[in-house]
N, C-alpha and C positions, 0 to 999 in steps of 0.2 A: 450470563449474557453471551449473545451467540458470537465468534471472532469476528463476523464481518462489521455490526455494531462497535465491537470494542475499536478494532481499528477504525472507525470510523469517528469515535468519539476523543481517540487519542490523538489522528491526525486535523480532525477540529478543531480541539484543543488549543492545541499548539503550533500549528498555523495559520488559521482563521482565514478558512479557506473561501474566494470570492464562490467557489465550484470546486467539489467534489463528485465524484462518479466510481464504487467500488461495485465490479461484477463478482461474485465465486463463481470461479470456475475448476473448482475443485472436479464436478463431474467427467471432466473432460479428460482427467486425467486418473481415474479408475483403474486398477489392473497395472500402469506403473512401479517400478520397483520403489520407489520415493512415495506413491500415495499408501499412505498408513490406512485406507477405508473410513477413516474415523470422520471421512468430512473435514471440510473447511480449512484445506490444506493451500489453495492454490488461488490467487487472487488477479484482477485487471485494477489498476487504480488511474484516474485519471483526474487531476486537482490543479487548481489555478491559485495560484496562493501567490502574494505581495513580498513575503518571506522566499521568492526564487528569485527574485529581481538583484539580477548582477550575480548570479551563480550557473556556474556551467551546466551543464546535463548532470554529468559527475559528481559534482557538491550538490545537487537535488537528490540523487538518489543515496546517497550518502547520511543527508540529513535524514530521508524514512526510514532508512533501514536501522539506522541510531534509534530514530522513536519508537519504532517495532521491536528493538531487541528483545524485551520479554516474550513477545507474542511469539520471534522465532524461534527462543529457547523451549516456549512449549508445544509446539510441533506446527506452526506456521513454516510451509516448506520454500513458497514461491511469489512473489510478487513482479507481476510485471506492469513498470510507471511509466505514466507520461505524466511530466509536471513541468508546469509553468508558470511565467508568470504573467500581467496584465498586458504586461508591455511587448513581449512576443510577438514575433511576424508569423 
């Protein structure tokens, strides 16, 4: 299963998200010292989930980065979130 799937399947999952939106943007980051070449290194997520309601920025991104722990141990380098919830201005 390719990582953007999985990540998208595990942040599904487990927060049953109203919206979800994962870009790789792994390309963009070629020839860095952190990209391994192997692809699928460097992600944009963008998720509206019920499960942020009443949580700072902070404990949003806190919570993916917990769900992705595997993903990061195996060579997920980068994610960058925007996560909210319904209720958000």
């Amino acid at each position: 299963m390719k990582r953007l799937d999985k990540i998208h399947s595990i942040l599904s999952q487990a927060l049953k998200p109203i919206s979800i939106k994962i870009t790789d943007d792994s390309d963009l980051h070629v020839g860095h010292a952190e990209a391994s070449g192997a692809g699928e290194t460097h992600f944009r997520l963008e998720i509206i989930s019920e499960e942020f309601t009443n949580k700072t920025r902070v404990d949003r991104e806190r919570l993916i980065h917990s769900l992705l722990a595997d993903e990061f141990a195996a060579g997920l380098h980068s994610i960058s979130i925007k996560a909210s919830s319904p209720n958000d201005n």
